[in-house]
SELUM-79444 format. One record per residue (C-alpha): x, y, z; residue in three letters. Coordinates in steps of 0.25 Angstrom, whole numbers, plus 5000, padded with zeros to 4 digits. Layout:
BEGIN
XYZALA;...
// end
This chain:
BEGIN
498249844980UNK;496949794988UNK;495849854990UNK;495449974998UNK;494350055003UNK;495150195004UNK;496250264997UNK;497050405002UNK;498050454993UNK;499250525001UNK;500050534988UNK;501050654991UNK;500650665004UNK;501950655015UNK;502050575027UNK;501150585038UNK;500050635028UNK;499950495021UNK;499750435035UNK;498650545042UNK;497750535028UNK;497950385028UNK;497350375044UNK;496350495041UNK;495650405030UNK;495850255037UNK;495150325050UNK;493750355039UNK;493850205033UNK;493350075040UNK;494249975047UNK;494749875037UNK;494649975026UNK;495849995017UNK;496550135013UNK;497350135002UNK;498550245003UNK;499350294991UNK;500550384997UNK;501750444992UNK;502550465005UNK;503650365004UNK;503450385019UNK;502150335018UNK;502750185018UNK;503250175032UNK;502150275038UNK;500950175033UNK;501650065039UNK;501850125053UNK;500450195052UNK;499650045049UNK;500350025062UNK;500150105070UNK;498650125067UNK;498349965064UNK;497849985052UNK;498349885042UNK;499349925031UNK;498949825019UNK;499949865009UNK;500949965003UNK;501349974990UNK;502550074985UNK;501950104970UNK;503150194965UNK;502950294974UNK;501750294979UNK;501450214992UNK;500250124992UNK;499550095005UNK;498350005009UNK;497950005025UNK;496849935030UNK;495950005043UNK;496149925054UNK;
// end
């Protein structure tokens, strides 16, 4: 996993609240900062994907670590 500048643990927390806390902490960072997300939410897969889009930030990488749902995006 690369570096990053951020990380916000939504372990446990169910769809949208993985999403709302991710946008909350990447509107205090700087653009082209990276925020690492560890989440549970199975959901949480396809609702990072379509939220990188819809906002332009840039979904680096996920990673499916047994369970738990490994996210890096950068700030656009």
């Amino acid at each position: 996993m690369s570096d990053f500048d951020q990380e916000l643990d939504a372990s446990g927390l169910n769809c949208p609240l993985p999403i709302l806390r991710a946008k909350k902490s990447l509107a205090s960072m700087d653009s082209g900062q990276v925020l690492r997300i560890i989440a549970t939410d199975p959901g949480s897969v396809k609702d990072f994907e379509a939220f990188a889009k819809q906002t332009g930030n840039e979904l680096l990488e996920h990673r499916d670590e047994g369970g738990k749902f490994l996210f890096l995006i950068r700030k656009s």
